[in-house]
C-alpha positions as CSV (number, residue, x, y, z in Angstrom):
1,X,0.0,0.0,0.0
2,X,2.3,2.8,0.8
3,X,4.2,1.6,-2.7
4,X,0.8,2.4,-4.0
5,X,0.7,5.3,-2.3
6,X,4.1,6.8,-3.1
7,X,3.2,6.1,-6.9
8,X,-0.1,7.5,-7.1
9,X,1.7,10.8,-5.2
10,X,4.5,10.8,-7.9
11,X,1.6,10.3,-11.0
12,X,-0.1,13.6,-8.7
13,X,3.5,15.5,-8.7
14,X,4.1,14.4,-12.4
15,X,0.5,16.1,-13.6
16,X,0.6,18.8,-11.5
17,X,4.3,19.8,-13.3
18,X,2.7,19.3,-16.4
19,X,-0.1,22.0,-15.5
20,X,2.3,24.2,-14.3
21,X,3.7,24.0,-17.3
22,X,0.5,24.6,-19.7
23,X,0.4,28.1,-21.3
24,X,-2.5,29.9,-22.9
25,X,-1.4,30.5,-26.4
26,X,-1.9,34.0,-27.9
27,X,-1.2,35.3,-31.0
28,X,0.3,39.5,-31.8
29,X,0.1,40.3,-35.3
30,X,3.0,43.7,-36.0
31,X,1.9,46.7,-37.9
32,X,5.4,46.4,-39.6
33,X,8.6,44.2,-40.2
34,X,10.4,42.8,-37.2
35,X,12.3,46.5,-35.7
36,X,12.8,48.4,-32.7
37,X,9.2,49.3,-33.0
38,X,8.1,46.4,-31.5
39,X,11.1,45.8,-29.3
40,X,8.5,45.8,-26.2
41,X,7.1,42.3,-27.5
42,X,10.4,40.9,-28.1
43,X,11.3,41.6,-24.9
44,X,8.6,39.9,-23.0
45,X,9.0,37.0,-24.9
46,X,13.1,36.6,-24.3
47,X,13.0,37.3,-21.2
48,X,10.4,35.4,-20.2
49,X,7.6,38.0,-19.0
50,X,5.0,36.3,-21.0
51,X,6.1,32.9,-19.8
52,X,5.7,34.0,-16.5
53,X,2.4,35.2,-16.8
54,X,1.5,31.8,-17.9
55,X,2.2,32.8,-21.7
56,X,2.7,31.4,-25.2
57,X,2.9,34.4,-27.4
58,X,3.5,34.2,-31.2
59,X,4.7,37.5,-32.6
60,X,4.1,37.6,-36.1
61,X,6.1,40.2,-38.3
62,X,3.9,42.8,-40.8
63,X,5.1,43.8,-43.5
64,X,3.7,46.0,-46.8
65,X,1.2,43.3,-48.1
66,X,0.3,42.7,-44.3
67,X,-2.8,44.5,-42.9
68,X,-3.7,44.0,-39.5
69,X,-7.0,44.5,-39.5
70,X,-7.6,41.7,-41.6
71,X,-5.3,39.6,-40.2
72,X,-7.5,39.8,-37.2
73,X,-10.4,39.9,-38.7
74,X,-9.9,36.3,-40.6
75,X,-8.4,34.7,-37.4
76,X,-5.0,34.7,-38.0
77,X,-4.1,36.8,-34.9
78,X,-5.7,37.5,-31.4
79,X,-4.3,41.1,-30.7
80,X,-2.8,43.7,-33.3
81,X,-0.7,46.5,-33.1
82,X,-2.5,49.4,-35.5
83,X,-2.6,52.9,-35.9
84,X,-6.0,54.6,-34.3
85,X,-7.1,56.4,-37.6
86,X,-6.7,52.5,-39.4
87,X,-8.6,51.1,-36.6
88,X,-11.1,53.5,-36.2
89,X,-11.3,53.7,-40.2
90,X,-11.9,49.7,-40.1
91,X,-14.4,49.3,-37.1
92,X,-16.8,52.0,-39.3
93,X,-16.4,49.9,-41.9
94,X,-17.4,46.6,-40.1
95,X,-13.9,45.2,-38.6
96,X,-15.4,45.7,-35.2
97,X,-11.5,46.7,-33.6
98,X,-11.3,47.8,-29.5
99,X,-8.2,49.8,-28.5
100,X,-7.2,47.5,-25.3
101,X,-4.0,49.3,-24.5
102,X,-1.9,52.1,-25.8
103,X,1.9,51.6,-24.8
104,X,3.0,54.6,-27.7
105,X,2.2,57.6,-25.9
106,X,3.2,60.1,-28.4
107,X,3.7,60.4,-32.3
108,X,6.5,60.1,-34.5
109,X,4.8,60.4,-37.9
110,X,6.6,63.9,-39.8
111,X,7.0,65.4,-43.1
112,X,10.5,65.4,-44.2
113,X,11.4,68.3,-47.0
114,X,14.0,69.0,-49.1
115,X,15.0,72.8,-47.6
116,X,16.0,73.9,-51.1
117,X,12.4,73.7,-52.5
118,X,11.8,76.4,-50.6
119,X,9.4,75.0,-48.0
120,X,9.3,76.3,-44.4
121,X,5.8,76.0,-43.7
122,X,3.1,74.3,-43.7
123,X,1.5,76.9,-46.2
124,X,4.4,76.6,-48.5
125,X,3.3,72.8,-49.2
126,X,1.1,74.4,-51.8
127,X,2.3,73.5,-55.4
128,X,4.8,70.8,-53.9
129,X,4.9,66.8,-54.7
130,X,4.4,65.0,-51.4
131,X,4.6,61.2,-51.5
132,X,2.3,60.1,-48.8
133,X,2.4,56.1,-47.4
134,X,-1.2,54.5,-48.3
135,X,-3.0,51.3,-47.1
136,X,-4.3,52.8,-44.4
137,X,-0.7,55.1,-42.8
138,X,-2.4,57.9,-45.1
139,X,-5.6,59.2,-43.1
140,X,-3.5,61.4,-40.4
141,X,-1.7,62.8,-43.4
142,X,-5.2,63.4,-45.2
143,X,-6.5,64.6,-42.0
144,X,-4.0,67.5,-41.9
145,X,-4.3,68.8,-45.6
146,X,-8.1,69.0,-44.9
147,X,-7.4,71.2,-41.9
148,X,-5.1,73.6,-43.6
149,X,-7.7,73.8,-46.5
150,X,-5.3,72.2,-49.3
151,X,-6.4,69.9,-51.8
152,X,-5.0,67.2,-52.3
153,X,-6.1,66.5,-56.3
154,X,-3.1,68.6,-57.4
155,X,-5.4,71.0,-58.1
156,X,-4.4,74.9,-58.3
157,X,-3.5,75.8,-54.9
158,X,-3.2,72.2,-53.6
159,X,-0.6,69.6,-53.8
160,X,0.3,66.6,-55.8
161,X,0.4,63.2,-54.2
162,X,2.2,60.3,-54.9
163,X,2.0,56.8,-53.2
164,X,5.4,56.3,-51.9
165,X,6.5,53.3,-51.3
166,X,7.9,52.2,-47.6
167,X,11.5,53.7,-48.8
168,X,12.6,57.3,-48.8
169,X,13.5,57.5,-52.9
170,X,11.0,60.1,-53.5
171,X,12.9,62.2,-51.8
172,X,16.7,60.9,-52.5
173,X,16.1,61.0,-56.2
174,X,14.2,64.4,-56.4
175,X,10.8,62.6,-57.3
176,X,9.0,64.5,-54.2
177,X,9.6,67.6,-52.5
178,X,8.5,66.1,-49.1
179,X,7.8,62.7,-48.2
180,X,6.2,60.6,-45.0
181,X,8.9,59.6,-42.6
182,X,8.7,58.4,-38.8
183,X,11.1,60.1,-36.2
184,X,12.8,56.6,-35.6
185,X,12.9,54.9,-38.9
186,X,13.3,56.7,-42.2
187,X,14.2,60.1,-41.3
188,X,17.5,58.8,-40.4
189,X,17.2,56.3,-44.0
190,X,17.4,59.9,-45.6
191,X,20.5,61.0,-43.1
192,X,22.0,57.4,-43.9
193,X,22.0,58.8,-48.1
194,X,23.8,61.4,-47.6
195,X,22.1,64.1,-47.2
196,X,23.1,66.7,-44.2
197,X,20.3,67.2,-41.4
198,X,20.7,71.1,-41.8
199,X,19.7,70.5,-45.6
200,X,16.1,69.2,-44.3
201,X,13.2,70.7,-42.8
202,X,10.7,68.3,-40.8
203,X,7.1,68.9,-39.8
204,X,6.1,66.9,-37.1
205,X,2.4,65.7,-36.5
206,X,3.0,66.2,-33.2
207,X,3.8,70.0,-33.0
208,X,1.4,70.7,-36.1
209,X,-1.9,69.7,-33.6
210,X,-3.2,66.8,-36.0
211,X,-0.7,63.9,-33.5
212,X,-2.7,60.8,-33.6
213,X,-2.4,57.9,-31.7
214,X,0.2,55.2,-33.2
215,X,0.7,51.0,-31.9
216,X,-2.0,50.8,-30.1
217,X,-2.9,47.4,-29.2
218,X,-6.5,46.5,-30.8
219,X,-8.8,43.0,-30.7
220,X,-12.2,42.6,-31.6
221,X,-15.5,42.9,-29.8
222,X,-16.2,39.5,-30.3
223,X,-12.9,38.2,-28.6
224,X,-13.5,40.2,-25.7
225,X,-17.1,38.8,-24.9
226,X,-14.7,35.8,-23.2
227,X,-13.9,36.4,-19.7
228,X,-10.9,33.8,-20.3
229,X,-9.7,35.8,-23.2
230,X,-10.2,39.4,-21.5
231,X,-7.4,37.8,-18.6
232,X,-5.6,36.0,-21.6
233,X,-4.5,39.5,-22.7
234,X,-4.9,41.6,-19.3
235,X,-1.8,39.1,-18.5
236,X,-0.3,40.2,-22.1
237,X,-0.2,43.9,-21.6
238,X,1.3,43.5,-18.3
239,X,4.3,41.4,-19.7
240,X,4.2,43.7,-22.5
241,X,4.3,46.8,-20.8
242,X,7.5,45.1,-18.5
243,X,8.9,44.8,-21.6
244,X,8.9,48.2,-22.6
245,X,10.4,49.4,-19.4
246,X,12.8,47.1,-19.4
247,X,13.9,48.2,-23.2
248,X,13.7,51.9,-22.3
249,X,16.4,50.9,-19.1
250,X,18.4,48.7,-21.8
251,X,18.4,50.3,-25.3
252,X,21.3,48.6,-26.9
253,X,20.3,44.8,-25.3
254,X,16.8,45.4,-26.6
255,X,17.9,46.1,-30.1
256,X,19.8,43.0,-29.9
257,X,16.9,41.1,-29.4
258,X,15.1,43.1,-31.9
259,X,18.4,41.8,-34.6
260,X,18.3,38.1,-32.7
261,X,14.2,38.2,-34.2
262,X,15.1,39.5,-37.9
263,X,14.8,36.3,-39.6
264,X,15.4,38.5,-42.7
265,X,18.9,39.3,-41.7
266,X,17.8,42.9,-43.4
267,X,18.5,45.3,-40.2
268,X,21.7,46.6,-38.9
269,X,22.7,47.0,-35.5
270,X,23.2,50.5,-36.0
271,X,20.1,51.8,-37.4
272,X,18.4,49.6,-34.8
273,X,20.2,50.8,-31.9
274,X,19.2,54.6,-32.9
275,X,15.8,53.1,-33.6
276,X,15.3,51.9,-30.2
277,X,16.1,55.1,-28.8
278,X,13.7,57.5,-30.8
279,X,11.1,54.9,-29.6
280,X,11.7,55.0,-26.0
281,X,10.8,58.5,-26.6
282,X,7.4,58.0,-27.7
283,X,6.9,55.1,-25.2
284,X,8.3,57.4,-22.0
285,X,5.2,57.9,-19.6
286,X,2.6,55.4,-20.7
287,X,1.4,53.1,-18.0
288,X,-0.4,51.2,-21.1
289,X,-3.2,52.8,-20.7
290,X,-5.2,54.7,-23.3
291,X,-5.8,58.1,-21.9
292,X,-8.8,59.7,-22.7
293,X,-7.4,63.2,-23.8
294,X,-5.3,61.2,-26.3
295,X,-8.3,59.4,-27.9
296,X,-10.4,62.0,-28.0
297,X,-7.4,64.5,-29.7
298,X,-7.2,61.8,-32.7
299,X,-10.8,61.6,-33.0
300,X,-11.5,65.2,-33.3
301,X,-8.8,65.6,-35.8
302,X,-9.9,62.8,-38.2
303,X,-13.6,64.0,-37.4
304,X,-12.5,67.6,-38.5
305,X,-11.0,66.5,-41.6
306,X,-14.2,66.4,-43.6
307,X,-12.4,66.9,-47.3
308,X,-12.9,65.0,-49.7
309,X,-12.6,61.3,-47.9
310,X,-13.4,61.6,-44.5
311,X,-11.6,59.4,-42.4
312,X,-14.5,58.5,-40.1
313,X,-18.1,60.1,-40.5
314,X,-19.1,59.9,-36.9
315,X,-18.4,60.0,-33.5
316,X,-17.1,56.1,-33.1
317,X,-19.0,54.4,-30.2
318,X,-17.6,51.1,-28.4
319,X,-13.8,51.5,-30.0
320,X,-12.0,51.7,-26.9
321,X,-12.3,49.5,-23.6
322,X,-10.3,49.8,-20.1
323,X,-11.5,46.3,-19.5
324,X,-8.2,44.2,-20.0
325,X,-5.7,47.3,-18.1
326,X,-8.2,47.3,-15.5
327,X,-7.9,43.6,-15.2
328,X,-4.1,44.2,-15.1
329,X,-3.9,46.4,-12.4
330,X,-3.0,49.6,-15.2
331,X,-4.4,52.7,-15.0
């Protein structure tokens, strides 16, 4: 019997490791191509933080044939990382998207100009070729023209638009006069080809008063009508989040982690390393949370825009939920 007994209490231990071992699996689909943008996520994963919360997480690069929202919305991801104008754009036109978190704080979307066409403001854009990223990075940009009353037909008085691809050529080979860069990514492509910072001027979203929010993280109302999943991803934005801090305290070891996740071999230490600190920037100060001055800011702008293809044409209702930080102890 106490043979028996010792076996049946080994089976018990043996099970009972197993369970401890289980992990719910989840599933991050990236806005964009494995970068310092994301180094949050890579984080958690390699050091463990989403183990620890009991976490399998998948991190799937994006990449320019790759839209989140529809990656979501066919069940090929559980949680997304998405621009609020795309994700607000989408939910009004039936991918039902909820903001669950916000761990970019500010945004790093700018014009970048030549400062030998002449341009020095916003006003002088009239006339110019701007090349303008699409598929769904356009509507802050559209946003903005619509404010300052500029058409953008290339009509008289407005401005030519070209769809420029996820590269900075437009500008390099004199195709564009300004074209869409990020603070972290390829404002420093167009330093890298040569050309002098003083030669440039930049327009910031951010100091023009048309920011709007940037990698937020977004599911779907229907996911979020399970309690399971709702904990399922309160437990992901905490890791998450511990992932963040721990890249802003370790900038060069998180873009090593970034490079040891490039299965494309196409990134540099360098331009990564500089990456990771112009994100750590926009990062700084966010608990995770979505604060509701942010949201509010990028929905009057896109609701202000009007023009010719409104971004959204009404006040979005149900596009935002405090359910999963709450249930992570965020605020």
């Amino acid at each position: 019997m106490k043979r028996f007994g010792l076996a049946i209490a080994a089976l018990a231990l043996g099970l009972g490791g197993q369970a401890a071992q289980a992990q719910d699996k989840l599933t991050l689909q990236l806005k964009w191509v494995t970068q310092s943008q994301f180094a949050g996520y890579y984080v958690a994963k390699d050091k463990g933080f989403y183990k620890e919360a009991g976490l399998d997480v998948t991190i799937k690069p994006g990449g320019p044939d790759i839209a989140p929202p529809q990656v979501i919305a066919g069940g090929g991801a559980d949680v997304i990382v998405e621009w609020m104008p795309a994700a607000l754009a989408a939910r009004e036109k039936g991918v039902a998207l909820v903001n669950i978190a916000q761990p970019f704080k500010r945004s790093g979307m700018m014009l970048t100009c030549r400062k030998e066409t002449g341009i020095s403001k916003p006003d002088d854009f009239k006339g110019k070729t701007l090349g303008v990223w699409f598929f769904g990075n356009e509507y802050p940009f559209m946003a903005w023209m619509s404010r300052l009353g500029i058409k953008t037909d290339g009509s008289a008085g407005g401005v030519k638009v070209i769809k420029q691809g996820f590269n900075v050529d437009p500008l390099i080979q004199k195709q564009a006069d300004c074209i869409s860069t990020m603070t972290y990514n390829e404002y420093w492509q167009v330093i890298d080809a040569g050309i002098k910072a003083e030669d440039l001027v930049t327009f910031k979203y951010a100091d023009q008063g048309v920011a709007t929010m940037e990698d937020g993280l977004y599911t779907t109302d229907e996911k979020l009508k399970d309690p399971k999943m709702v904990e399922k991803l309160a437990k992901f934005v905490k890791a998450s989040m511990k992932g963040w801090e721990w890249a802003r305290a370790n900038p060069t070891e998180a873009a090593k982690i970034v490079l040891d996740n490039d299965a494309t071999g196409a990134q540099t230490e360098k331009h990564q390393v500089r990456m990771m600190g112009e994100i750590n920037k926009l990062t700084e100060g966010s608990t995770g949370a979505l604060a509701d001055a942010d949201y509010q800011q990028t929905v009057k702008t896109l609701l202000t825009a009007g023009g010719e293809a409104p971004v959204i044409t009404k006040e979005p209702v149900g596009a935002t939920t405090k359910a999963v930080t709450d249930a992570a102890g965020i605020k």
